[in-house]
Residue, then its C-alpha position, 0 to 999 in steps of 0.5 A: x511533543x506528539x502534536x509537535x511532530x504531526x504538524x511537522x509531518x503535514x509540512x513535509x511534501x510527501x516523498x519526505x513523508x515517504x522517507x520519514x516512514x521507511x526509516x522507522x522500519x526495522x530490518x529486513x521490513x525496511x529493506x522489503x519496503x524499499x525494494x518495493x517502492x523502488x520497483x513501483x515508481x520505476x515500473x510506474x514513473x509520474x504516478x501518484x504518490x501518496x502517503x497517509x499517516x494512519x490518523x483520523x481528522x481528530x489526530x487519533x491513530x486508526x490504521x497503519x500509515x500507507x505509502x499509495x500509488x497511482x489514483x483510482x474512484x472508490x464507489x461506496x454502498x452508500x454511493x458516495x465515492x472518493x479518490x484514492x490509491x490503486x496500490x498501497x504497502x503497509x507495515x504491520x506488526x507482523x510483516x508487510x501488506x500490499x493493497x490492491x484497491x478498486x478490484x470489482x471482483x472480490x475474489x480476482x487476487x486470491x483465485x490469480x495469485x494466491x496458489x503461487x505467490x509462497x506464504x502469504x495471506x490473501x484477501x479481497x484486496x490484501x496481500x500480506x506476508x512476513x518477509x519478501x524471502x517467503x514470497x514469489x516476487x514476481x508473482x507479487x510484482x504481477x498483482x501490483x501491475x495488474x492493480x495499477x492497470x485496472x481502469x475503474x474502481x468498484 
């Protein structure tokens, strides 16, 4: 059944993917979820959208799945590089976590947003909270459009 319902997923486009996993979500997660969805692809109409189930090639579940936004180059160390979103939202077990990659600056949205966005986690390209009632949302909604604003991944 599992396999089933994999190869199901890969035929949805990925709006229908999208919606599939929102409505797994529990509330109030589901709720926040939407809310910042909505706001992302009003805020940024035609960007990208992507959704990745959190699978590796070989089916095995190695992250949780991601909604993604907009398009930016990932550099490794190694050199190589691959394109993928500038901004993702992620449900874990413990609440919701919004990324924000291709930041060359490690250390950009923990000194910019970390003092004033309420009680939320934030690393070098996470922000991680329980609930949006913890957070300030603008401040929020500022680090994302900052993401979605940088021109070159690092």
């Amino acid at each position: 059944m599992g396999q089933f319902v994999a190869s199901m997923r890969r035929e949805m486009d990925v709006p229908e993917q999208v919606e599939a996993y929102l409505a797994t979500q529990p509330e109030p997660k589901q709720a926040g979820l939407r809310r910042l969805h909505t706001y992302i692809l009003a805020e940024f109409p035609g960007c990208r959208l992507w959704f990745t189930d959190g699978t590796n090639a070989d089916g095995k579940v190695v992250a949780n799945p991601n909604i993604g936004y907009g398009a930016c180059t990932i550099t490794y160390a190694d050199g190589s590089s691959r394109e993928f979103y500038r901004i993702g939202l992620s449900a874990g077990t413990t609440g919701i976590s919004v990324y924000v990659l291709g930041l060359g600056d490690k250390t950009y949205l923990a000194r910019t947003y970390g003092s004033s966005i309420g009680k939320a986690s934030v690393t070098g390209y996470c922000i991680k909270f329980r609930h949006l009632a913890v957070i300030n949302v603008d401040v929020l909604q500022a680090a994302i459009q900052y993401g979605m604003s940088i021109h070159q991944a690092g």
